[in-house]
Structures are given as C-alpha cells and as structure tokens.
N, C-alpha and C positions, 0 to 999 in steps of 0.2 A: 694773420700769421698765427701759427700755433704756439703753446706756451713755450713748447720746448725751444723753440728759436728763439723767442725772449732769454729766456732762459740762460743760454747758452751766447746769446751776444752781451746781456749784462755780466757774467760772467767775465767774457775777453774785455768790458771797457771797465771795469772792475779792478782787474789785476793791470791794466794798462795806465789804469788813472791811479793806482794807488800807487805804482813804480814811478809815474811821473813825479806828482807829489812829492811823495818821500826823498827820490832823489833829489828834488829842486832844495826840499828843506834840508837835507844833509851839506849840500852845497852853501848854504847860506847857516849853517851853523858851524861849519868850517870854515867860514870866513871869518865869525867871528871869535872861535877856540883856537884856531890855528892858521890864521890868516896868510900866512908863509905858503902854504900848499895849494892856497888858490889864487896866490898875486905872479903875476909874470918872475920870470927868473931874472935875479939882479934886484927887481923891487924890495925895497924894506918897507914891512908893514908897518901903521902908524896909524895916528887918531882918525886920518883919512877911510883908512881901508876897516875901521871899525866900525865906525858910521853906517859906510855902504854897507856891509855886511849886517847891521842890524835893520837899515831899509830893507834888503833882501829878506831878511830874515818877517818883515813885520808883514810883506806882501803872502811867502810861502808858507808858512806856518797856520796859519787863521784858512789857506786857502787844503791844505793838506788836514787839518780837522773837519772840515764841511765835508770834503770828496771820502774823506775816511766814516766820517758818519752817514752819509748817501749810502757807501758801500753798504756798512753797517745794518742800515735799517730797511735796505732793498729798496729805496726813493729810487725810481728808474726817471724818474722829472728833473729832480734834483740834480743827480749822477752825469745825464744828458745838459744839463745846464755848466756845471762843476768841471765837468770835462772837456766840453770845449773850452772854457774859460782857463783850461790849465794849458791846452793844446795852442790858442794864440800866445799866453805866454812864453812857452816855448820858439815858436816862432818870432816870437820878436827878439828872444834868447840866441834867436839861430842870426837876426839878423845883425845884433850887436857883434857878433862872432865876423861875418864875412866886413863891416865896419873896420873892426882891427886888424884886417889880413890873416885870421886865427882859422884855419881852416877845422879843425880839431874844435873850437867851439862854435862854429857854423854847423857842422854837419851831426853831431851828437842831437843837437837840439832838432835840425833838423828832420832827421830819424824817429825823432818822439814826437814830433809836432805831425808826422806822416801817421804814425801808429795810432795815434790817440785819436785824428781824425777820423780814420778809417771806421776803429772801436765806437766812436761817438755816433759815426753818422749811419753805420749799425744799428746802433742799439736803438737809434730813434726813429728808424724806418722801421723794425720788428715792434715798437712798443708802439707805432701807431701817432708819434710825434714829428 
C-alpha cells in the first residue's frame, strides 16, 4: 500500500483511539470528582462508588498515556496494538450496559467499539500487520 493510505488510516485510528481514551478517562475521573453524574439516579455515592471509580480510573488512565504516546511518536505497531486493546474494552463496556438493561450504556460503547475496530483493523491492513 502506499504511504499515503498509511498515512491517512493512522490518522482516522489516531483521533479515534485518542477520543476513545480520553473519554473512557473522563468517565472514570468523573467518578471519582463527582461521582453523583455517573451513579444511577436515586443512588448516593459513597466509599463504594469511589473505589470503583478509581479501579476505572487505574485501568483508563496508564491505558490513554500509552495510545496518547503511540499517537504522539507515530508507533503505528504500538497504536494497532493500544487500539484494539481500548476497542475490547469498550465492548465489554457495551456489554455491562445491555447486563443492566441500560440501553444508553450499551450502545455509546457499542458505537466506539464499531469505530475503533474498523480504525484498527485499517490501519493494520495499510501498515502491512
């Protein structure tokens, strides 16, 4: 393939893995700054909902540096690796969603776990992986 299709599908799994990321860690630092906006309505948050929120947080954070440095230093090995690695989690995200009947957190993740694949399995049929 020529560079410019490399080029151009690092690019799309680029800004697809870095939105992944980023939102997963927002999500999980909202849990734990203001845990109220991401606990079901009616829940009060509590030592419980801090906890998980810094598990969340200890999974997405370390995983959104690596795919943020991949982008960074153009590692298309890395990026391809980091990205599908964000994309299953995702989907497992999608699947604790249909779990609680949460259609709204089924399908969000869902969405991202379709995109990031696509993006992924792109970039690594263009880079020849």
């Amino acid at each position: 393939m020529s560079a410019v299709s490399e080029t151009s599908a690092f690019r799309l799994a680029a800004w697809i893995t870095a939105i992944n990321v980023l939102v997963a860690s927002g999500f999980a630092i909202a849990g734990f700054v203001a845990p109220q906006a991401i606990l079901p309505p009616g829940a009060a948050p509590g030592e419980a909902s801090s906890v998980f929120a810094l598990y969340a947080a200890a999974r997405s954070l370390p995983l959104a540096a690596f795919a943020l440095w991949a982008i960074a230093w153009r590692n298309v090995q890395a990026l391809i690796v980091l990205g599908a690695l964000a994309g299953v989690i995702q989907l497992l995200d999608a699947g604790i969603g249909l779990v609680q009947h949460n259609v709204g957190k089924a399908i969000g993740p869902s969405v991202i776990a379709v995109l990031q694949a696509f993006a992924t399995v792109r970039l690594a049929s263009r880079a020849g992986g």
